[in-house]
N, C-alpha and C positions, 0 to 999 in steps of 0.2 A: 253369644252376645245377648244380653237382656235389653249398647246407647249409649273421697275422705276426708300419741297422746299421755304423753307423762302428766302426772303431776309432782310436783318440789314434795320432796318427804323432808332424830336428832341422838347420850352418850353411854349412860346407864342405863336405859332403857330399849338402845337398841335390839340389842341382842333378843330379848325379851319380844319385841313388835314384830322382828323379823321371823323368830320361831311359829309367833302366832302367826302370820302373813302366810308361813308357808305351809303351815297346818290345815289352813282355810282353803288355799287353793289347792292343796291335797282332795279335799273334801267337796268343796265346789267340782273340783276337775271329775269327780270321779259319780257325779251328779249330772253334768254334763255328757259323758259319755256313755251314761246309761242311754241317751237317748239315740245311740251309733247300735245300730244288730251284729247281734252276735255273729262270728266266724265260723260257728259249728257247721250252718246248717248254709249252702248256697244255692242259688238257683244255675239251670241248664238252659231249660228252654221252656217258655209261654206259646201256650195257644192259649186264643184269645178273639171270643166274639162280640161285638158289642152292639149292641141296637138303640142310637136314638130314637126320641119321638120330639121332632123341633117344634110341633103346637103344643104339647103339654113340658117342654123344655127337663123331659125325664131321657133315663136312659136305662138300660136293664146291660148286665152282662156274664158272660159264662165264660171261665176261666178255669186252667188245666197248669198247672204247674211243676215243670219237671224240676227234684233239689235233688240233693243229696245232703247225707248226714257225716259229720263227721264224725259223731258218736251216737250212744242209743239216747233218745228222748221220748218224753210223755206230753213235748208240746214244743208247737212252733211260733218262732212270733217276726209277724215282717212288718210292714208300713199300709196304711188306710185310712182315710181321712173323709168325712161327711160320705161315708158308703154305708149302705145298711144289708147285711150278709141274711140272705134265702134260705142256703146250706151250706156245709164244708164237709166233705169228707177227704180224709188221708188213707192213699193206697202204699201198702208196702207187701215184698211177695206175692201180690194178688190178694191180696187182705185188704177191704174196704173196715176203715171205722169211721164211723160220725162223730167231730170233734166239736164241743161246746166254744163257742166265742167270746171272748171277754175284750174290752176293749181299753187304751189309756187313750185321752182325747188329747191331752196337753202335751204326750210324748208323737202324738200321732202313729199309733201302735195296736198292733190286734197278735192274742194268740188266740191258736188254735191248740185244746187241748184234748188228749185221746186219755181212754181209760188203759189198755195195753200197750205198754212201751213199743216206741220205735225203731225197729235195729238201726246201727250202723249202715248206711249206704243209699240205693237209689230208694226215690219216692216219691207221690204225686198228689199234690193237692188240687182237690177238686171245689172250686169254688161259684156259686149261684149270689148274686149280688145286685143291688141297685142302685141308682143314684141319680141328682140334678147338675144338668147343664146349666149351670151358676151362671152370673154376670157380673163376679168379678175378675174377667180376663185370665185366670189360671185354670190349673185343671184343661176337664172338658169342659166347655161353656158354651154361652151363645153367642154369636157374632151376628147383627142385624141392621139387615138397609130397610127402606121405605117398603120394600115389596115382600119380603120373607125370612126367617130364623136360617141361621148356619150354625152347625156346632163341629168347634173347631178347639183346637190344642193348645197348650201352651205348659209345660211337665218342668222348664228349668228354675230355680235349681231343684224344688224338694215336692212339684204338687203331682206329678204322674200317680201317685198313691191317694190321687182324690178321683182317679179316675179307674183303677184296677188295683186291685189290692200286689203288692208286688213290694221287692227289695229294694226299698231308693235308696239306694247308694251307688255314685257312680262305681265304685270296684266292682260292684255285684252283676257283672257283664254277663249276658245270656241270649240268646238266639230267640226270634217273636214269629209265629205264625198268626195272622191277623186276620181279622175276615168281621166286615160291616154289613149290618141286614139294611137294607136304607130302602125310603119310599121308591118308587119305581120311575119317576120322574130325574130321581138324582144320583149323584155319582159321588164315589170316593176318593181319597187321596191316602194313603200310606205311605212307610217308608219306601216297600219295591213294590213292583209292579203289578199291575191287576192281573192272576194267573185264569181266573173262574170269576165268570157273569152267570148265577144259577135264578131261577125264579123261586120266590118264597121267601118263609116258609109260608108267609100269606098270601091271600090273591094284589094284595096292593105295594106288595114289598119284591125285594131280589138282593140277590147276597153277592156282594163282594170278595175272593178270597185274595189274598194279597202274598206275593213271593215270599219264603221263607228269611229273614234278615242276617246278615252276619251278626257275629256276637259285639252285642251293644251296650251301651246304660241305659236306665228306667229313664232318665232325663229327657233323650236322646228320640224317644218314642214319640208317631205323628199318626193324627190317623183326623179327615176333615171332609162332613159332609155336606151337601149343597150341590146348587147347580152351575157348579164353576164350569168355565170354559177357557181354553188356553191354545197358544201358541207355541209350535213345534220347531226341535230343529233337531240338530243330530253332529255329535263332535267326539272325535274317537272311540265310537262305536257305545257311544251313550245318547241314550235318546233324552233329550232338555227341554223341559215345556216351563215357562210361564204362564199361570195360572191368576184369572180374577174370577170378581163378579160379574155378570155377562153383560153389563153396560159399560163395564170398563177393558174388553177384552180386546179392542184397537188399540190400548197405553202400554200392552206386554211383548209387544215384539222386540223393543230396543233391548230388554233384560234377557232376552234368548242370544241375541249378539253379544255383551257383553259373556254372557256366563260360556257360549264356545269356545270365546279367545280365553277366558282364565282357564277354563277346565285344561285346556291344549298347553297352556303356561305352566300352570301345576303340573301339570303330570310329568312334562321335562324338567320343570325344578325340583322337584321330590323323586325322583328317577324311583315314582311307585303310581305304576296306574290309578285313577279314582275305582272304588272297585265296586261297584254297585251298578245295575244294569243300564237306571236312568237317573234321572237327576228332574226334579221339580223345585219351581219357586212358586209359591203364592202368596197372593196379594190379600190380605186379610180386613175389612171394613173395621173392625175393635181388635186392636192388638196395643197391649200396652208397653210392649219393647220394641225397640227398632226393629232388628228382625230376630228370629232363632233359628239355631245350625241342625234343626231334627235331620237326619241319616238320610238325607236321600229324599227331604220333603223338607225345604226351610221356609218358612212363612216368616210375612212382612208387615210392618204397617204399607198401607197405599204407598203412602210418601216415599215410603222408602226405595218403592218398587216400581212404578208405573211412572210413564213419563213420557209425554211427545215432543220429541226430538227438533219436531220444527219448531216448536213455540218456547218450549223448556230453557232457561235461561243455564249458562254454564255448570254454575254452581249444583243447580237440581241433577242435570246429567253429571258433574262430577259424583254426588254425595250418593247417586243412584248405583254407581258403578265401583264405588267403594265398600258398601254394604254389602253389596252382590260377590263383591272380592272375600271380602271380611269372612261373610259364613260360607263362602266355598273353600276357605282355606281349613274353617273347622272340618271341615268331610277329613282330614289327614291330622290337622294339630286338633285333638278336642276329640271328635268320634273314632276316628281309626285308633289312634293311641291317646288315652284320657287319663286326665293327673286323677293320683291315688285316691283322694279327697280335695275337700271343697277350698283348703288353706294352700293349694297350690291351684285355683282357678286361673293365675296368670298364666301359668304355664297354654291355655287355653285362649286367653283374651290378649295377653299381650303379646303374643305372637301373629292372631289374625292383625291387632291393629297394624302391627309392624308389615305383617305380609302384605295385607289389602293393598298396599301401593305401589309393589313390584307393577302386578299386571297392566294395571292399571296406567302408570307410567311409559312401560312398553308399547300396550295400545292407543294411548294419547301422551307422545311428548312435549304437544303445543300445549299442555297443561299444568305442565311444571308441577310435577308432584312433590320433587324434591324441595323444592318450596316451602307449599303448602308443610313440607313434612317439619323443616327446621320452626316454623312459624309455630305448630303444634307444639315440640318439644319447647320452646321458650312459653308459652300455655302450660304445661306440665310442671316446667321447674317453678313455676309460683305457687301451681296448687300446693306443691308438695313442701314449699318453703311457707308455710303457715304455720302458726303456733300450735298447733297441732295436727298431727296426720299418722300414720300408719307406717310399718314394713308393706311389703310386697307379700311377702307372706307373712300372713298374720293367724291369732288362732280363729278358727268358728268353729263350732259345731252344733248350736240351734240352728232351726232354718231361719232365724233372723237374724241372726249372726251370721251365715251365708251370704243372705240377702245383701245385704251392707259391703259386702265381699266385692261388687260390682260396681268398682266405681273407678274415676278416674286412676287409681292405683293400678289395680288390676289392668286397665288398659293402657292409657295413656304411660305413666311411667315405667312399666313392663317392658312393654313397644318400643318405648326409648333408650331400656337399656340394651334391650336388643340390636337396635339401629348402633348404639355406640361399642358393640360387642365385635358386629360386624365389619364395623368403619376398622378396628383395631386388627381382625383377622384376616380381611379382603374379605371379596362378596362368595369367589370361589373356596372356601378353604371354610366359610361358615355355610354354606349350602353344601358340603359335604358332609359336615356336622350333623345338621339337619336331617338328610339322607341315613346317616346310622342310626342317630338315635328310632329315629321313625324305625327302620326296620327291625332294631333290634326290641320292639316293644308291640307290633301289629295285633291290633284285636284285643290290645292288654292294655294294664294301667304303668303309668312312672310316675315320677316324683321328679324334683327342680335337681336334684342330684345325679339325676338319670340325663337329665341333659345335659347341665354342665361338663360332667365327664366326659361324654360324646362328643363335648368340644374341646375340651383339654387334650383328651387320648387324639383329636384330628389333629387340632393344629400344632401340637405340643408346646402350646402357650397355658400361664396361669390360668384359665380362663375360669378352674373355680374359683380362684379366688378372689377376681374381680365379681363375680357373678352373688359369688355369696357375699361380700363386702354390699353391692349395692341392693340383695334380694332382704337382705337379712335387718340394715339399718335402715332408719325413718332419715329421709329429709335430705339437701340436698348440700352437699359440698361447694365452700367456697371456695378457689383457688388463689394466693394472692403471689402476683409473681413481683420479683426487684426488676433492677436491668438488667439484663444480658452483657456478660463480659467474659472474654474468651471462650467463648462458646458453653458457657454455662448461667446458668438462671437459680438464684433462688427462689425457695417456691413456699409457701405455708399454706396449709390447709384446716378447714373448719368447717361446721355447719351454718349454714344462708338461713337469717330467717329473715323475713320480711317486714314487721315488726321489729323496730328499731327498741322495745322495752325487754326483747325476750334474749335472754342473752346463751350462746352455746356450752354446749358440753365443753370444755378443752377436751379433753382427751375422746372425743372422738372421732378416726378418721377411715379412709377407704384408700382400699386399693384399686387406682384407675388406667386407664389409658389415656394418656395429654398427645396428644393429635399437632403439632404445630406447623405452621404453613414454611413450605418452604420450596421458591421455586415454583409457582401451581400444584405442586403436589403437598404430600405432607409426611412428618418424620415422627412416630409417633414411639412418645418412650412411658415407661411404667413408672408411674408415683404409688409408692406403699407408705403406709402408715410414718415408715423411719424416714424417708425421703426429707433431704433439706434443697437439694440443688437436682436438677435435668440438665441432657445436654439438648442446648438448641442448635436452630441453625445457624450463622455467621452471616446469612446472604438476605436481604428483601424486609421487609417489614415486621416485625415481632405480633405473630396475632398466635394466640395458643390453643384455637379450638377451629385447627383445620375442617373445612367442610362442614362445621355448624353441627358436628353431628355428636358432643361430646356431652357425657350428663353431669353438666358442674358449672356453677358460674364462674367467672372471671372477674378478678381486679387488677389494675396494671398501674405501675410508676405515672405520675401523672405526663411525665412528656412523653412517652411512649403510650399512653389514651391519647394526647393531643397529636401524636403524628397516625395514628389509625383516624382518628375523625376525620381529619383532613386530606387523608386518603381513602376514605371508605368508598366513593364512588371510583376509583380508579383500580385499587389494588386486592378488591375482595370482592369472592364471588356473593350472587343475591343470598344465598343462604349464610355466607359468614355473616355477612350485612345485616341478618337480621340476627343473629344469635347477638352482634354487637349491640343493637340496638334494644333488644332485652335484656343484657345482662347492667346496660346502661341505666332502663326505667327499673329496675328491679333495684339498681342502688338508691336511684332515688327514695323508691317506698319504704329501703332501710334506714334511709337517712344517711347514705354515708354519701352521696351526691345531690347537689341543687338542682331542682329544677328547670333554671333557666340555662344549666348545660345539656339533659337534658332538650329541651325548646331550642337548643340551638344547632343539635346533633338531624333533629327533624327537618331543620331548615335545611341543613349540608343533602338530605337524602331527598329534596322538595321534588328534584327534575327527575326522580330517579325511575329507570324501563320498567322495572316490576312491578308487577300490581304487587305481590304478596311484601315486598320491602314497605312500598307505602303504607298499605294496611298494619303492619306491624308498627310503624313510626305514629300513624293514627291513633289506632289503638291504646297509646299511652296518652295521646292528648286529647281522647275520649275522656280519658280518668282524671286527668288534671280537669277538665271540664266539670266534672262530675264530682270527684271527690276531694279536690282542692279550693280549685275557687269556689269564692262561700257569697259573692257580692252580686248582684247582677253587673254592677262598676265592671268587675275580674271577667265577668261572663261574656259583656258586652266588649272590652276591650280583646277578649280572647277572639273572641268570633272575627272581629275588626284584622287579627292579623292572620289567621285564618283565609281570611276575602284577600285581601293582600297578596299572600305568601302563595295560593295555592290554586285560584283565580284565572292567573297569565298560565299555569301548567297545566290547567283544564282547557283554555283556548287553543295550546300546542296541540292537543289531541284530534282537534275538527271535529266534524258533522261525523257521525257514523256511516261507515261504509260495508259492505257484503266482504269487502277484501279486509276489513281489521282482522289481525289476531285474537285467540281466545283471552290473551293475556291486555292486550288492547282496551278491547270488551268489558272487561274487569276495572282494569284502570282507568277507564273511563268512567263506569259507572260508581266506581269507589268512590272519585275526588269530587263528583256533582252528588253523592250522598254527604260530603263533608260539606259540601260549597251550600248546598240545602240548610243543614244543623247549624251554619253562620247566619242561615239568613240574607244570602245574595239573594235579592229582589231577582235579575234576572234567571237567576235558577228556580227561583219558585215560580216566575211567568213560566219557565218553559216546561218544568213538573206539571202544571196544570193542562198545559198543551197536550205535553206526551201520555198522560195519564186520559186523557178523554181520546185520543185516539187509540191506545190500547184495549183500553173497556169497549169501543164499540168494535174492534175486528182485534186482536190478539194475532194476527200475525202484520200487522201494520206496519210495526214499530221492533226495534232491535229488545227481545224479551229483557234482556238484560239490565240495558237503561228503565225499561216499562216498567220494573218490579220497584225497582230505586224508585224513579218519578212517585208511583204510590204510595211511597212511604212518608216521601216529603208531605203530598198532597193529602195523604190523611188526616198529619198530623195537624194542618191549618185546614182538616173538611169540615163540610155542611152538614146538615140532614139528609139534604139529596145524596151526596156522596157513600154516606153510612148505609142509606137504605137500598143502593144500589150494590155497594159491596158485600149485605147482606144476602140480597137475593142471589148473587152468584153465590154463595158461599152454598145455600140451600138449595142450588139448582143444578149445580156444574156436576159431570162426572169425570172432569180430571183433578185430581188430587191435589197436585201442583197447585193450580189458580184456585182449586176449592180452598184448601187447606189455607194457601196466600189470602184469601180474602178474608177469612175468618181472623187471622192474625192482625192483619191491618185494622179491623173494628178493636184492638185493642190498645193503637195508636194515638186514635182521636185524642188533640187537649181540649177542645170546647168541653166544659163540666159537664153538659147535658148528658154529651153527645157518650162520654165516658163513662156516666151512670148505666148509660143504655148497653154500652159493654160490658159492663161486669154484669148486669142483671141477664144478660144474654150465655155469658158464660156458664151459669148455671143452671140456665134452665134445657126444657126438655129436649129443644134443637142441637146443642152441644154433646158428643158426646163424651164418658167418661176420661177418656185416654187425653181429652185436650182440652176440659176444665182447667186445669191449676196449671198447666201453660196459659193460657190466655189471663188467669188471674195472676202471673207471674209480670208478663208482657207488664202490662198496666202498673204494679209494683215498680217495674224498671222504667218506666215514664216519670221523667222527675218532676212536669207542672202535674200529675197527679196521682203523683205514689200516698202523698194523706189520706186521699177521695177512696181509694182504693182499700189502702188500711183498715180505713174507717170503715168499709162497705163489709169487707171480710171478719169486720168482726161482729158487727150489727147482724149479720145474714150467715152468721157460723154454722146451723141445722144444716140451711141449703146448701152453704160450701163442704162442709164435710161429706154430706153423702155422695158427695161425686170424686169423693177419692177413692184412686187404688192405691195397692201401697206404696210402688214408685211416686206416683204424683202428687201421696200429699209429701213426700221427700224436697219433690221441686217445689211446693209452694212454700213450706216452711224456709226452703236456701233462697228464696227469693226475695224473703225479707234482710236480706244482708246489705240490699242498696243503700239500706237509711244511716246515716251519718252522724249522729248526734247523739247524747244522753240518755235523751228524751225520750226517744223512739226505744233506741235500746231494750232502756227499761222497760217500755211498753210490750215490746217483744218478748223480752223473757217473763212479763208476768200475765200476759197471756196465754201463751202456749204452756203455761205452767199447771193453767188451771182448764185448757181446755190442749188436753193431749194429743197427737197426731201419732198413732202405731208405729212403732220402730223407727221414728225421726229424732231419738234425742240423739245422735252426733251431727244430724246434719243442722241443729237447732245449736250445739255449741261451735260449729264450724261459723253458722250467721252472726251470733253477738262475739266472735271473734274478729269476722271481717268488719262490723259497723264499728268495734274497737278499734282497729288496723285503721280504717278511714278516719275518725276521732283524729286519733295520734298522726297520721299524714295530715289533715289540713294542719291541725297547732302549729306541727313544725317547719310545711312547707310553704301555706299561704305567704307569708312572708318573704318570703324567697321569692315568689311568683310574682307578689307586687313589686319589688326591685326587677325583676327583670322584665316586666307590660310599661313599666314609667321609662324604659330604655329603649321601647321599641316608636316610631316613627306614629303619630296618630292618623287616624285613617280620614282618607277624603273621599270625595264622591267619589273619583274617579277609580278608587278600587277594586269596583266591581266592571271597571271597562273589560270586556274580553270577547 
């Protein structure tokens, strides 16, 4: 884990452009994969010493490299990037030669060339090399708090070659003996464990050697120095420490509890022991991916990692022990057995996303993961029903094209298919799948083929051909069913876009699993391509995406949508409830439904137990808020039924008590963040309230509500307010409330108060990884998305130098909130002339979405006004509660 495009092409001529087309990607293609190493020559096993120096932010290292040849050669050539080589020599039979160095910068390539040919077979490259602990988060770098440098790792997908010269390619799997000289005050972290503490080779140093590795990828490598301190524990016969920096080494106990109970989970679900001696987490000060799956060392952001339990509002302990899931699942999907290359990275991500919830789930079932899980895939099917998006697997092979590789596709849709793979298998029959594949590839690489068949040969179901049907095509399937009669349904299928101007391919379709409820359970039959009719059930309600867990939208006969509405709190579980309720706003934004059905399907689910059904039903009338109504009239009248509607079902809730549920907790504090954003008077009395007794003691007040309260309360804060949420931000050493306060200064509407945010986000207090989140934040503030604009463009030197490459990804898609023409343009003719590194798809994904927004208000504002002139006008008293 590091946390996505046709275009319309004419009759005489064809022939002719297509010859040329395919001549070009002939030739492109084979330009591209010069920059992939040759198969001759492989690596076995790395020794490998390396010695920072954190004051002068250098690094020296001596490197041994055991290959083999497949044939004879007069030169080798592997991966290197901002190294500068001492010596190389190449040993074969006991023959040392000294090989000249040449380098390509733009393929990130070094050979090594000898005057005497190399036979066929073993040999050993001896390498003397240097380099800097960089500060832009890859590689080896620096990682720094107020007191001292750490240099720490970060190798996925393509920079381990900035740090040792080496085969980065994940297939190029090899065995690492590791050993760190570090000051004498500090200690190391590696993949295995610390075997030899020796002194030297100076008076002020001592040398780490580190356990011999299984056979891994160059990605996969961790090696991190400083004065971390950690918390122990010990889960079948693996020893698990969480690891920080030593003022935050009280926030790493909860992450040792959680990773017990997964390791102990994994290991019976993968019926294959973890197989490494221990298992480390840590906690990173500068990390610019949520966390990474290194072999037996995963490092984190804070955030991700550290967390105290008593004060931590739900969400932080959920999101902490999902992470924690996510990269322990790679230690088996990802490290033990790793896709072939980088164009089946799902194989990797969208399996942790999918796993991380198992454990998770088990060990907190008051947490409804399942939920959370259906709420995400309705998240998923919009991304990927945009006017443009990607396969699953797709091609890369730059590392920026890799890069790009990492994105909700690879997870999120992945995940989902997986989830609706499994809904269609049973859980037992797709976890034995898992079990083969895995064994039948240990220490090796596969491909998306390597799995599917594992599941086909298990369950003796198509399961490739669903898998490749939804791996292989972009975007998401409509489903549109008639009525059901004699136990059959017809059915037609298409691709959803979202975007009512972009209209489908006809002819193209997938072969699925349709899931339909029946009885509380469900009956699920195979729709192929040729499919005109399924058989349904006869008995209960016609809903056709049993358990919410199917990847496809739904359209239904209109009477048969009107008898689900009016059963949705009765007849369907929370997670069908929400697949309905997204596939509902999802019509909307196509246009093929109004609004104020829609508004009225929110109303039906107002009282409803779930936090995550509310939140989903919010959610759309966030966007109506936001990307519809265009009036303050629309704004003010929405908020008004809002306070109405939603008001009496936050007073159901009560005072917070020790005895709420987690789901409680949430739902409470979800409808007083809506009840806020109306502008109920007495919720911002009591936001003020709850917000000054949490800043002065943080365990006072239920954290939950406390977090909510502040958000309200920032957004109408003072000076005092800002400057007090500053200093915690600058003083705290939990993450959690650090990390919350900094975000919140990006809340403020007072204009001043918002100037002082942006000008704070880029200076030297901030650091790089949460720049362009904070100038994101502010972007997504509608009284001050211009002020913002404005500031980022006036202040471009100082905003760009605080990008990494991920973050200036986030700030370019951040500009997607804006709505109108105007902006648009603005957007694209800025970023035109003032470029952000490898952000142009996520620069045409944004002036798609402020198109998408465009085209939804034209067609739906109207709508919306017919239905706010229907609803009841609001009195004082609607805020009674």
């Amino acid at each position: 884990m590091k946390i996505g495009r046709p275009s319309p092409w004419r009759e005489s001529r064809l022939s002719f452009v297509c010859s040329l087309l395919s001549a070009l990607t002939i030739a492109f293609s084979g330009l591209l994969q010069a920059q992939r190493l040759t198969t001759t020559v492989r690596p076995v096993h790395y020794t490998l010493t390396l010695s920072p120096d954190l004051k002068a932010a250098t690094f020296t290292g001596s490197e041994t490299i055991d290959v083999t040849l497949a044939e004879p050669a007069n030169s080798i050539t592997l991966n290197a990037h901002d190294l500068t080589f001492e010596s190389v020599e190449i040993e074969t039979a006991g023959k040392k030669q000294t090989a000249t160095v040449s380098l390509d910068q733009e393929k990130e390539q070094a050979t090594f060339t000898v005057r005497d040919k190399l036979a066929a077979g073993k040999a050993k490259l001896i390498i003397r090399y240097s380099g800097i602990l960089n500060g832009q988060l890859r590689g080896f770098y620096l990682s720094k708090t107020a007191r001292r440098n750490y240099a720490v790792t970060q190798f996925e997908s393509t920079d381990a070659r900035r740090a040792f010269p080496s085969f980065d390619e994940p297939a190029f799997k090899a065995t690492y003996d590791i050993s760190l000289v570090v000051d004498r005050g500090d200690t190391g972290i590696s993949n295995g464990p610390i075997v030899s503490d020796t002194p030297g080779p100076a008076a002020d140093k001592h040398t780490l050697k580190f356990l011999t590795t299984p056979k891994m990828s160059t990605y996969l490598v961790a090696f991190l120095v400083g004065d971390f301190q950690c918390s122990s524990g010990e889960q079948d016969g693996v020893a698990i420490r969480t690891c920080a920096t030593p003022d935050k080494v009280a926030l790493t106990k909860y992450g040792v509890d959680v990773a017990k109970y997964v390791l102990h989970y994994y290991n019976n679900y993968f019926g294959i022991p973890y197989p490494l001696k221990k298992l480390d987490l840590i906690g990173l000060p500068d990390f610019e991916a949520g966390a990474m799956e290194n072999f037996g060392a995963i490092t984190y952001r804070e955030t991700a990692l550290l967390v105290d339990p008593k004060t931590a509002s739900i969400n932080a302990k959920t999101e902490v022990a999902l992470v924690i899931a996510h990269e322990m699942a790679h230690q088996w999907f990802g490290d033990l057995v790793t896709m072939q290359w980088w164009d089946n990275i799902w194989l990797n991500e969208g399996f942790a996303t999918w796993m991380e919830n198992k454990p998770v789930a088990a060990m907190h079932p008051e947490w409804n993961i399942d939920q959370a899980v259906a709420a995400g895939l309705d998240a998923t099917l919009n991304l990927d029903a945009q006017p443009t998006t990607r396969a699953i697997r797709a091609r890369a092979d730059t590392p920026a094209e890799i890069e790009q590789m990492f994105d909700g596709i690879s997870y999120g849709k992945a995940g989902n298919v997986l989830l609706s793979v499994e809904n269609y298998l049973g859980p037992e029959t797709f976890r034995q799948g898992v079990h083969n594949y895995l064994a039948a590839h240990l220490y090796g690489n596969a491909t998306a083929e390597d799995f599917w068949n594992a599941q086909t040969s298990t369950s003796h179901k198509p399961v490739d051909k669903i898998m490749e049907s939804l791996v292989a095509q972009a975007g998401v399937p409509l489903l549109t069913f008639g009525q059901p009669h004699d136990g059959k349904v017809e059915v037609s299928q298409k691709r959803f876009y979202l975007t009512p101007s972009v209209q489908p391919d006809e002819a193209q379709k997938w072969t699925l699993p349709v899931c339909f409820k029946s009885d509380g359970k469900q009956d699920c039959q195979l729709l192929t391509p040729e499919s005109t009719f399924l058989n349904v059930p006869q008995n209960g309600l016609f809903f056709a995406n049993a358990n919410g867990k199917g990847y496809y939208r739904t359209s239904y006969a209109p009477s048969d949508y009107a008898a689900l509405a009016s059963h949705v709190e009765d007849d369907l579980t929370p997670s069908e409830r929400i697949s309905l309720i997204g596939d509902e706003w999802a019509q909307v934004r196509a246009n093929k439904a109004i609004v104020g059905q829609y508004m009225n399907l929110v109303e039906a689910v107002k009282s409803d137990a779930s936090a995550n059904v509310v939140s989903t039903a919010l959610n759309g009338l966030g966007a109506i808020d936001s990307r519809i109504a265009a009036t303050p009239e629309e704004k003010a009248a929405l908020d008004s039924w809002v306070r109405q509607t939603f008001a009496p079902e936050y007073a159901k809730l009560g005072a917070p008590s020790q005895s709420d549920s987690p789901n409680k907790k949430q739902l409470r504090a979800l409808l007083f963040a809506e009840l806020g954003d109306a502008k109920d008077p007495r919720i911002l009395a009591e936001a003020r309230d709850i917000s000054a007794k949490y800043l002065a003691d943080a365990n006072s007040t239920d954290p939950n509500l406390a977090q909510t309260a502040l958000q309200i309360t920032a957004r109408n804060g003072d000076a005092a307010l800002f400057d007090q949420l500053q200093k915690i931000f600058e003083t705290s050493t939990n993450p959690e409330i650090q990390i919350g306060a900094l975000r919140l200064l990006a809340m403020f509407e007072n204009p001043e108060l918002a100037q002082r945010a942006l000008q704070y986000a880029v200076s030297d207090k901030v650091r790089n990884q949460d720049a362009a989140l904070q100038l994101a934040i502010s972007l997504d503030n509608e009284k001050n998305r211009d002020l913002a604009w404005r500031f980022i463009q006036d202040h471009w030197d100082d905003v760009k130098k605080e990008f990494t490459p991920e973050m200036g990804n986030v700030l370019v898609g951040a500009t997607s909130t804006f709505c109108s023409e105007s902006a648009r343009d603005d957007v694209s003719q800025f970023f035109a002339s003032h470029t952000v590194p490898d952000a142009d798809q996520e620069l045409k994904h944004a002036i798609e979405r402020i198109n998408g927004c465009i085209e939804l208000r034209n067609l739906q504002e109207p709508q919306l006004k017919t239905w706010l002139a229907t609803q009841p006008r609001a009195s004082g008293a609607e805020t009674a509660h």
